[in-house]
C-alpha distance (Angstrom), angle and dihedral (degrees) to the residues before:
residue distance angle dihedral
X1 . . .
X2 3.50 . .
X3 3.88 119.2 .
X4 3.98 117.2 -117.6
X5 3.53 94.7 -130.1
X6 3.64 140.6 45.8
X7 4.15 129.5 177.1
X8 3.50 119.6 -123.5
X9 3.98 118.0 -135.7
X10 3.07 124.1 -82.9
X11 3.75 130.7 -95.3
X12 3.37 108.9 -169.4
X13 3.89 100.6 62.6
X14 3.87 84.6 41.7
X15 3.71 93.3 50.1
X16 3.76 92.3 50.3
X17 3.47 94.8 40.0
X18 4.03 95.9 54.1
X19 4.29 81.7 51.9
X20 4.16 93.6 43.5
X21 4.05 88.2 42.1
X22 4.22 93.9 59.7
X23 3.86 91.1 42.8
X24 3.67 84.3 61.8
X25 3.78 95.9 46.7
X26 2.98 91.4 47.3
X27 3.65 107.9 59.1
X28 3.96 99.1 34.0
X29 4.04 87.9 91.7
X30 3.69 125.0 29.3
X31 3.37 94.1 -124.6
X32 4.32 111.0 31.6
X33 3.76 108.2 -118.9
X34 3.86 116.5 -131.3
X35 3.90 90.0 -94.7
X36 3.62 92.2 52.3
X37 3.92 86.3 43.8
X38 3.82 87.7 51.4
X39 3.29 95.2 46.7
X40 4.46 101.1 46.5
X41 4.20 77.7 54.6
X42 3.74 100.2 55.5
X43 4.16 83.1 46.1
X44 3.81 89.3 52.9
X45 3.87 93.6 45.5
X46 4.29 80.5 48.1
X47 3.38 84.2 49.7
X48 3.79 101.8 47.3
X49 4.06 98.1 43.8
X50 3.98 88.8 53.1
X51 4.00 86.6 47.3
X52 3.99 79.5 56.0
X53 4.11 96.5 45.6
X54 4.08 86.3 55.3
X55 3.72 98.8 30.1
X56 3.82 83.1 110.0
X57 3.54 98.4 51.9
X58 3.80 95.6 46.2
X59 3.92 124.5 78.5
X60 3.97 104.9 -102.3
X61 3.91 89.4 -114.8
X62 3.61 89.4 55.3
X63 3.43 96.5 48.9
X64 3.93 107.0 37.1
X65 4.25 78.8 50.0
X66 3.51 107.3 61.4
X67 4.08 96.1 24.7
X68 4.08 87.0 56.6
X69 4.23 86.1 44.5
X70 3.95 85.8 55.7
X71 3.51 98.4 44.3
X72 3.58 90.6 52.7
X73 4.02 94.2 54.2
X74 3.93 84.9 48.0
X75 3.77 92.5 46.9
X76 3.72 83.5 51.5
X77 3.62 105.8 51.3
X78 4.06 90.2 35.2
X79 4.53 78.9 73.9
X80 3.83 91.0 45.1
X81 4.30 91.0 51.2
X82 3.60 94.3 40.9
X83 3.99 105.2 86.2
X84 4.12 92.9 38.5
X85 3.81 90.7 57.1
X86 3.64 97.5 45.5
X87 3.67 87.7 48.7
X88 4.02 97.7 47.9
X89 4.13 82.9 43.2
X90 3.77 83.9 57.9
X91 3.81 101.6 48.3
X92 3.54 91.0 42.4
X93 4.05 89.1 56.2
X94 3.86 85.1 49.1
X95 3.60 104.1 53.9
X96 4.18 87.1 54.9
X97 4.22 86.3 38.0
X98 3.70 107.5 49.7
X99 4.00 90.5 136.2
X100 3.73 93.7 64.3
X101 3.43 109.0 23.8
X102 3.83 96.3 74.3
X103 3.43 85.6 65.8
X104 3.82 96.5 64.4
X105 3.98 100.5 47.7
X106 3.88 84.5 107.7
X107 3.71 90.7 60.1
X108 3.95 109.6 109.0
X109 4.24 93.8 -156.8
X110 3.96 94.2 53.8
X111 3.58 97.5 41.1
X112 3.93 95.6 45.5
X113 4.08 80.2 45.2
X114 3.89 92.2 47.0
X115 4.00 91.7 41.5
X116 3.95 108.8 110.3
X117 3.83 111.3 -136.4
X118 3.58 119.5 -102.6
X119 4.22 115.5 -112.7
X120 3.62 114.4 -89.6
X121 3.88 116.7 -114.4
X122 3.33 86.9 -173.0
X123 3.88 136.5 1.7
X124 3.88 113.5 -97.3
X125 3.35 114.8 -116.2
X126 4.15 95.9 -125.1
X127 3.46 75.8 62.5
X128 3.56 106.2 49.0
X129 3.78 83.4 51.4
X130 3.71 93.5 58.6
X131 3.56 92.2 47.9
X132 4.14 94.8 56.2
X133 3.45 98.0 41.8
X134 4.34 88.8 49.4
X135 3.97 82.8 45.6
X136 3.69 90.8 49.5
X137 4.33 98.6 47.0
X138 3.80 88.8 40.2
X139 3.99 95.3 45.1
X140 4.14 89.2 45.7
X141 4.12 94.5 38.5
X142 4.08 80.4 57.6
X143 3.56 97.2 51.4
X144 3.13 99.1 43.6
X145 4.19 97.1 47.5
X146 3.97 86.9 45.6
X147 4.28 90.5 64.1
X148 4.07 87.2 34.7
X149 4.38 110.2 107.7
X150 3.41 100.2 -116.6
X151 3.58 106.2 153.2
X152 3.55 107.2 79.7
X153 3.76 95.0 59.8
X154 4.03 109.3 153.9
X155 4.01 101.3 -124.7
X156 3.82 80.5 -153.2
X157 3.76 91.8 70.9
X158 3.50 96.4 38.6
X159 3.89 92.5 54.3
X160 4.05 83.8 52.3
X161 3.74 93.6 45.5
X162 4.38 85.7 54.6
X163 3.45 87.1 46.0
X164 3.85 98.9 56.2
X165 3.78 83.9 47.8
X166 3.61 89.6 60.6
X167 4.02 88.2 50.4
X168 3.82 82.4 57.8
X169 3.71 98.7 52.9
X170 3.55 94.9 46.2
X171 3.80 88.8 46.5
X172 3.98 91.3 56.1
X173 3.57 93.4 39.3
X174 3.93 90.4 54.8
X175 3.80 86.7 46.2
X176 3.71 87.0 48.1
X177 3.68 92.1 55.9
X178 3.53 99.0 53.7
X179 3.85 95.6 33.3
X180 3.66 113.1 30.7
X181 3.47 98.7 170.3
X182 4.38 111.3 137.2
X183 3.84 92.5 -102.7
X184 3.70 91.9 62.5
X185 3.96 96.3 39.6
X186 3.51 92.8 54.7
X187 4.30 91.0 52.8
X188 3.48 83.0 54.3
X189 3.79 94.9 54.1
X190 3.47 95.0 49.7
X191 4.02 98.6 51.4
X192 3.38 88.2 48.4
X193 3.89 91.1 53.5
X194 3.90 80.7 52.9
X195 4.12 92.1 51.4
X196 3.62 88.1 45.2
X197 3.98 101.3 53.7
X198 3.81 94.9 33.9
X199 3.86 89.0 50.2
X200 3.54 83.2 60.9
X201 3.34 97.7 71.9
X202 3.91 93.9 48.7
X203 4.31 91.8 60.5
X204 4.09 97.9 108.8
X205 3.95 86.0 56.9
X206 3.84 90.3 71.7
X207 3.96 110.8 -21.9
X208 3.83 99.0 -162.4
X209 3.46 94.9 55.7
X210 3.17 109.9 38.4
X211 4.35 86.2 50.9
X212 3.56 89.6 47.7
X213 4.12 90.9 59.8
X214 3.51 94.7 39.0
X215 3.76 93.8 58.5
X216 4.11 83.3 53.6
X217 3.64 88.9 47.0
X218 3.31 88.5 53.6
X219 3.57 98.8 42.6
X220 3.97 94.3 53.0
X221 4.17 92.2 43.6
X222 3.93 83.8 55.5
X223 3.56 97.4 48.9
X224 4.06 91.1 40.7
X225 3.89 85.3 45.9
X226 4.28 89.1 55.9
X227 3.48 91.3 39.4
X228 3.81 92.0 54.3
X229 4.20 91.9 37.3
X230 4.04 81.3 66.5
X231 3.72 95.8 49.9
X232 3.71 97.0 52.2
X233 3.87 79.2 49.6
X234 3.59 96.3 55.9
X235 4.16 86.9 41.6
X236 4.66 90.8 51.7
X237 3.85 92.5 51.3
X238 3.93 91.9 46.8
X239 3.66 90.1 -134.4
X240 3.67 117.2 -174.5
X241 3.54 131.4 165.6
X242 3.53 113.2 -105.9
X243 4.21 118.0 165.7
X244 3.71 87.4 -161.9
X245 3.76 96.7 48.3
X246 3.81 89.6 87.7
X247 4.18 88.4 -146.0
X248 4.10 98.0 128.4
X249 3.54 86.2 151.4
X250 4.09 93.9 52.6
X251 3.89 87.6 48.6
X252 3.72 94.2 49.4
X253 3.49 93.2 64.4
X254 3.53 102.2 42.3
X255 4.48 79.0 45.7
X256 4.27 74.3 57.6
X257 3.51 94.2 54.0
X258 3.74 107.8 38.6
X259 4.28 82.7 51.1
X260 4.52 83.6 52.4
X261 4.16 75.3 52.3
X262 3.43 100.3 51.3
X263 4.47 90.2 43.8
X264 4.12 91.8 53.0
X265 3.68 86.3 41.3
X266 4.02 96.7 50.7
X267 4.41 83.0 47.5
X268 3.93 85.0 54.2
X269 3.74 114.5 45.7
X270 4.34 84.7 36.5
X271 4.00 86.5 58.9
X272 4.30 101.1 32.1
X273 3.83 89.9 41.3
X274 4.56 82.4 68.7
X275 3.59 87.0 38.7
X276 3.58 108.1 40.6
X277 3.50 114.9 28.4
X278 3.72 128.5 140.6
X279 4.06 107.0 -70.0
X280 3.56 103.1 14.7
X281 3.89 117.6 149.1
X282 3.57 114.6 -148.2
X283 3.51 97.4 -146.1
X284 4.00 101.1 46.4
X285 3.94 84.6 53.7
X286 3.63 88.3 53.1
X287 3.99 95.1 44.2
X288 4.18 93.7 -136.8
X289 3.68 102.9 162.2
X290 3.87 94.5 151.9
X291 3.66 134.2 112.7
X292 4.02 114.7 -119.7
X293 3.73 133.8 -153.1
């Protein structure tokens, strides 16, 4: 017999532990590497979504506080990751491009793109900056969630909150669908990062399903998250089209990356349109019929 209640996990360990995890990373190398870097920003957006899932439950000072301290750190770290993903994004589209890429090693974008940094002898201090001030939000946001009541959160609520989330998604995706333009793909990507890592939280209500969906979440925010690597691509070489440019080889490769668009895109709106489509209820699709305390 199955019991009438079950107990969702919970968030306060999680939240503090997202917020103790990127003080680590970030002080195990004087400078963070870019998989540290990667890594402190998925925390944050963690962090951010279960700011969202509460928000309701919080006072508004509380909440518009410490979410605006974490967007900052993301905001941040989102400069520092910049350059080393354009420059993987480029070496990757080499390796499959040999037969036109020869012809841009005069270009002075891709190669200062392409260009691995030099070693550090010693940590700039722009950087050094940037490090204190993330040390400082992070070290403060902790504090203050360890002394905030968080307890006594009404699972009722929170289930309402994930559902409104869901409305959001499906709302950008429909939006997507008749207005694909980058702007409105990368909304989508980050709501669904939110559905994904407040989901999380909701796995002892009915395991199977809710992993199933989060490995589609996950699936569509990592094709979104290529898709949108490209256009900021596209948007640091300051590529336009120009017939009297005389750059076929330039335009090739951005031909070579607006074709990777179209593939991540075609995985997306195949898996969302089963997911998201007009009238779907988040919790039939997930089958929770059971009480929770």
């Amino acid at each position: 017999m199955e019991p009438d209640y079950v107990k969702l996990k919970d968030i306060k360990p999680a939240l503090s532990g997202y917020i103790r995890k990127a003080l680590v990373l970030l002080k195990e190398e004087p400078v963070p590497g870019d998989e540290a870097v990667h890594d402190v920003r998925v925390l944050m957006k963690k962090s951010r979504a279960v700011m969202k899932l509460i928000s309701g439950q919080i006072d508004a000072e509380s909440f518009k506080r410490d979410y605006t301290a974490l967007r900052e750190v993301g905001r941040i770290l989102c400069l520092w990751r910049e350059t080393s993903v354009h420059r993987k994004t480029l070496k990757d589209l080499r390796k499959s491009n040999q037969q036109f890429f020869s012809s841009l090693q005069d270009n002075e974008k891709i190669a200062s793109l392409m260009k691995k940094p030099e070693p550090l002898v010693q940590v700039p201090e722009n950087i050094k900056n940037d490090l204190e001030n993330i040390t400082e939000l992070l070290d403060k946001t902790g504090y203050r969630i360890r002394f905030q009541s968080l307890d006594a959160l009404d699972p009722g609520s929170l289930l309402k909150e994930l559902e409104n989330t869901f409305g959001i998604v499906v709302d950008r995706y429909i939006t997507c669908r008749n207005n694909p333009k980058p702007a409105n793909i990368h909304e989508l990507r980050k709501k669904t990062k939110d559905l994904l890592y407040q989901l999380w939280f909701f796995r002892p209500l009915r395991p199977g399903s809710v992993k199933s969906l989060e490995k589609k979440l996950d699936a569509i925010a990592q094709n979104l998250g290529k898709y949108n690597d490209l256009t900021q691509l596209v948007l640091a070489l300051d590529y336009k089209y120009d017939s009297a440019s005389g750059n076929p080889a330039l335009d090739q490769l951005v031909l070579v990356m607006r074709g990777e668009q179209d593939r991540y895109l075609s995985r997306v709106w195949q898996q969302a349109s089963k997911i998201f489509r007009p009238g779907q209820k988040l919790i039939s699709m997930l089958g929770f019929r059971i009480l929770m305390v």
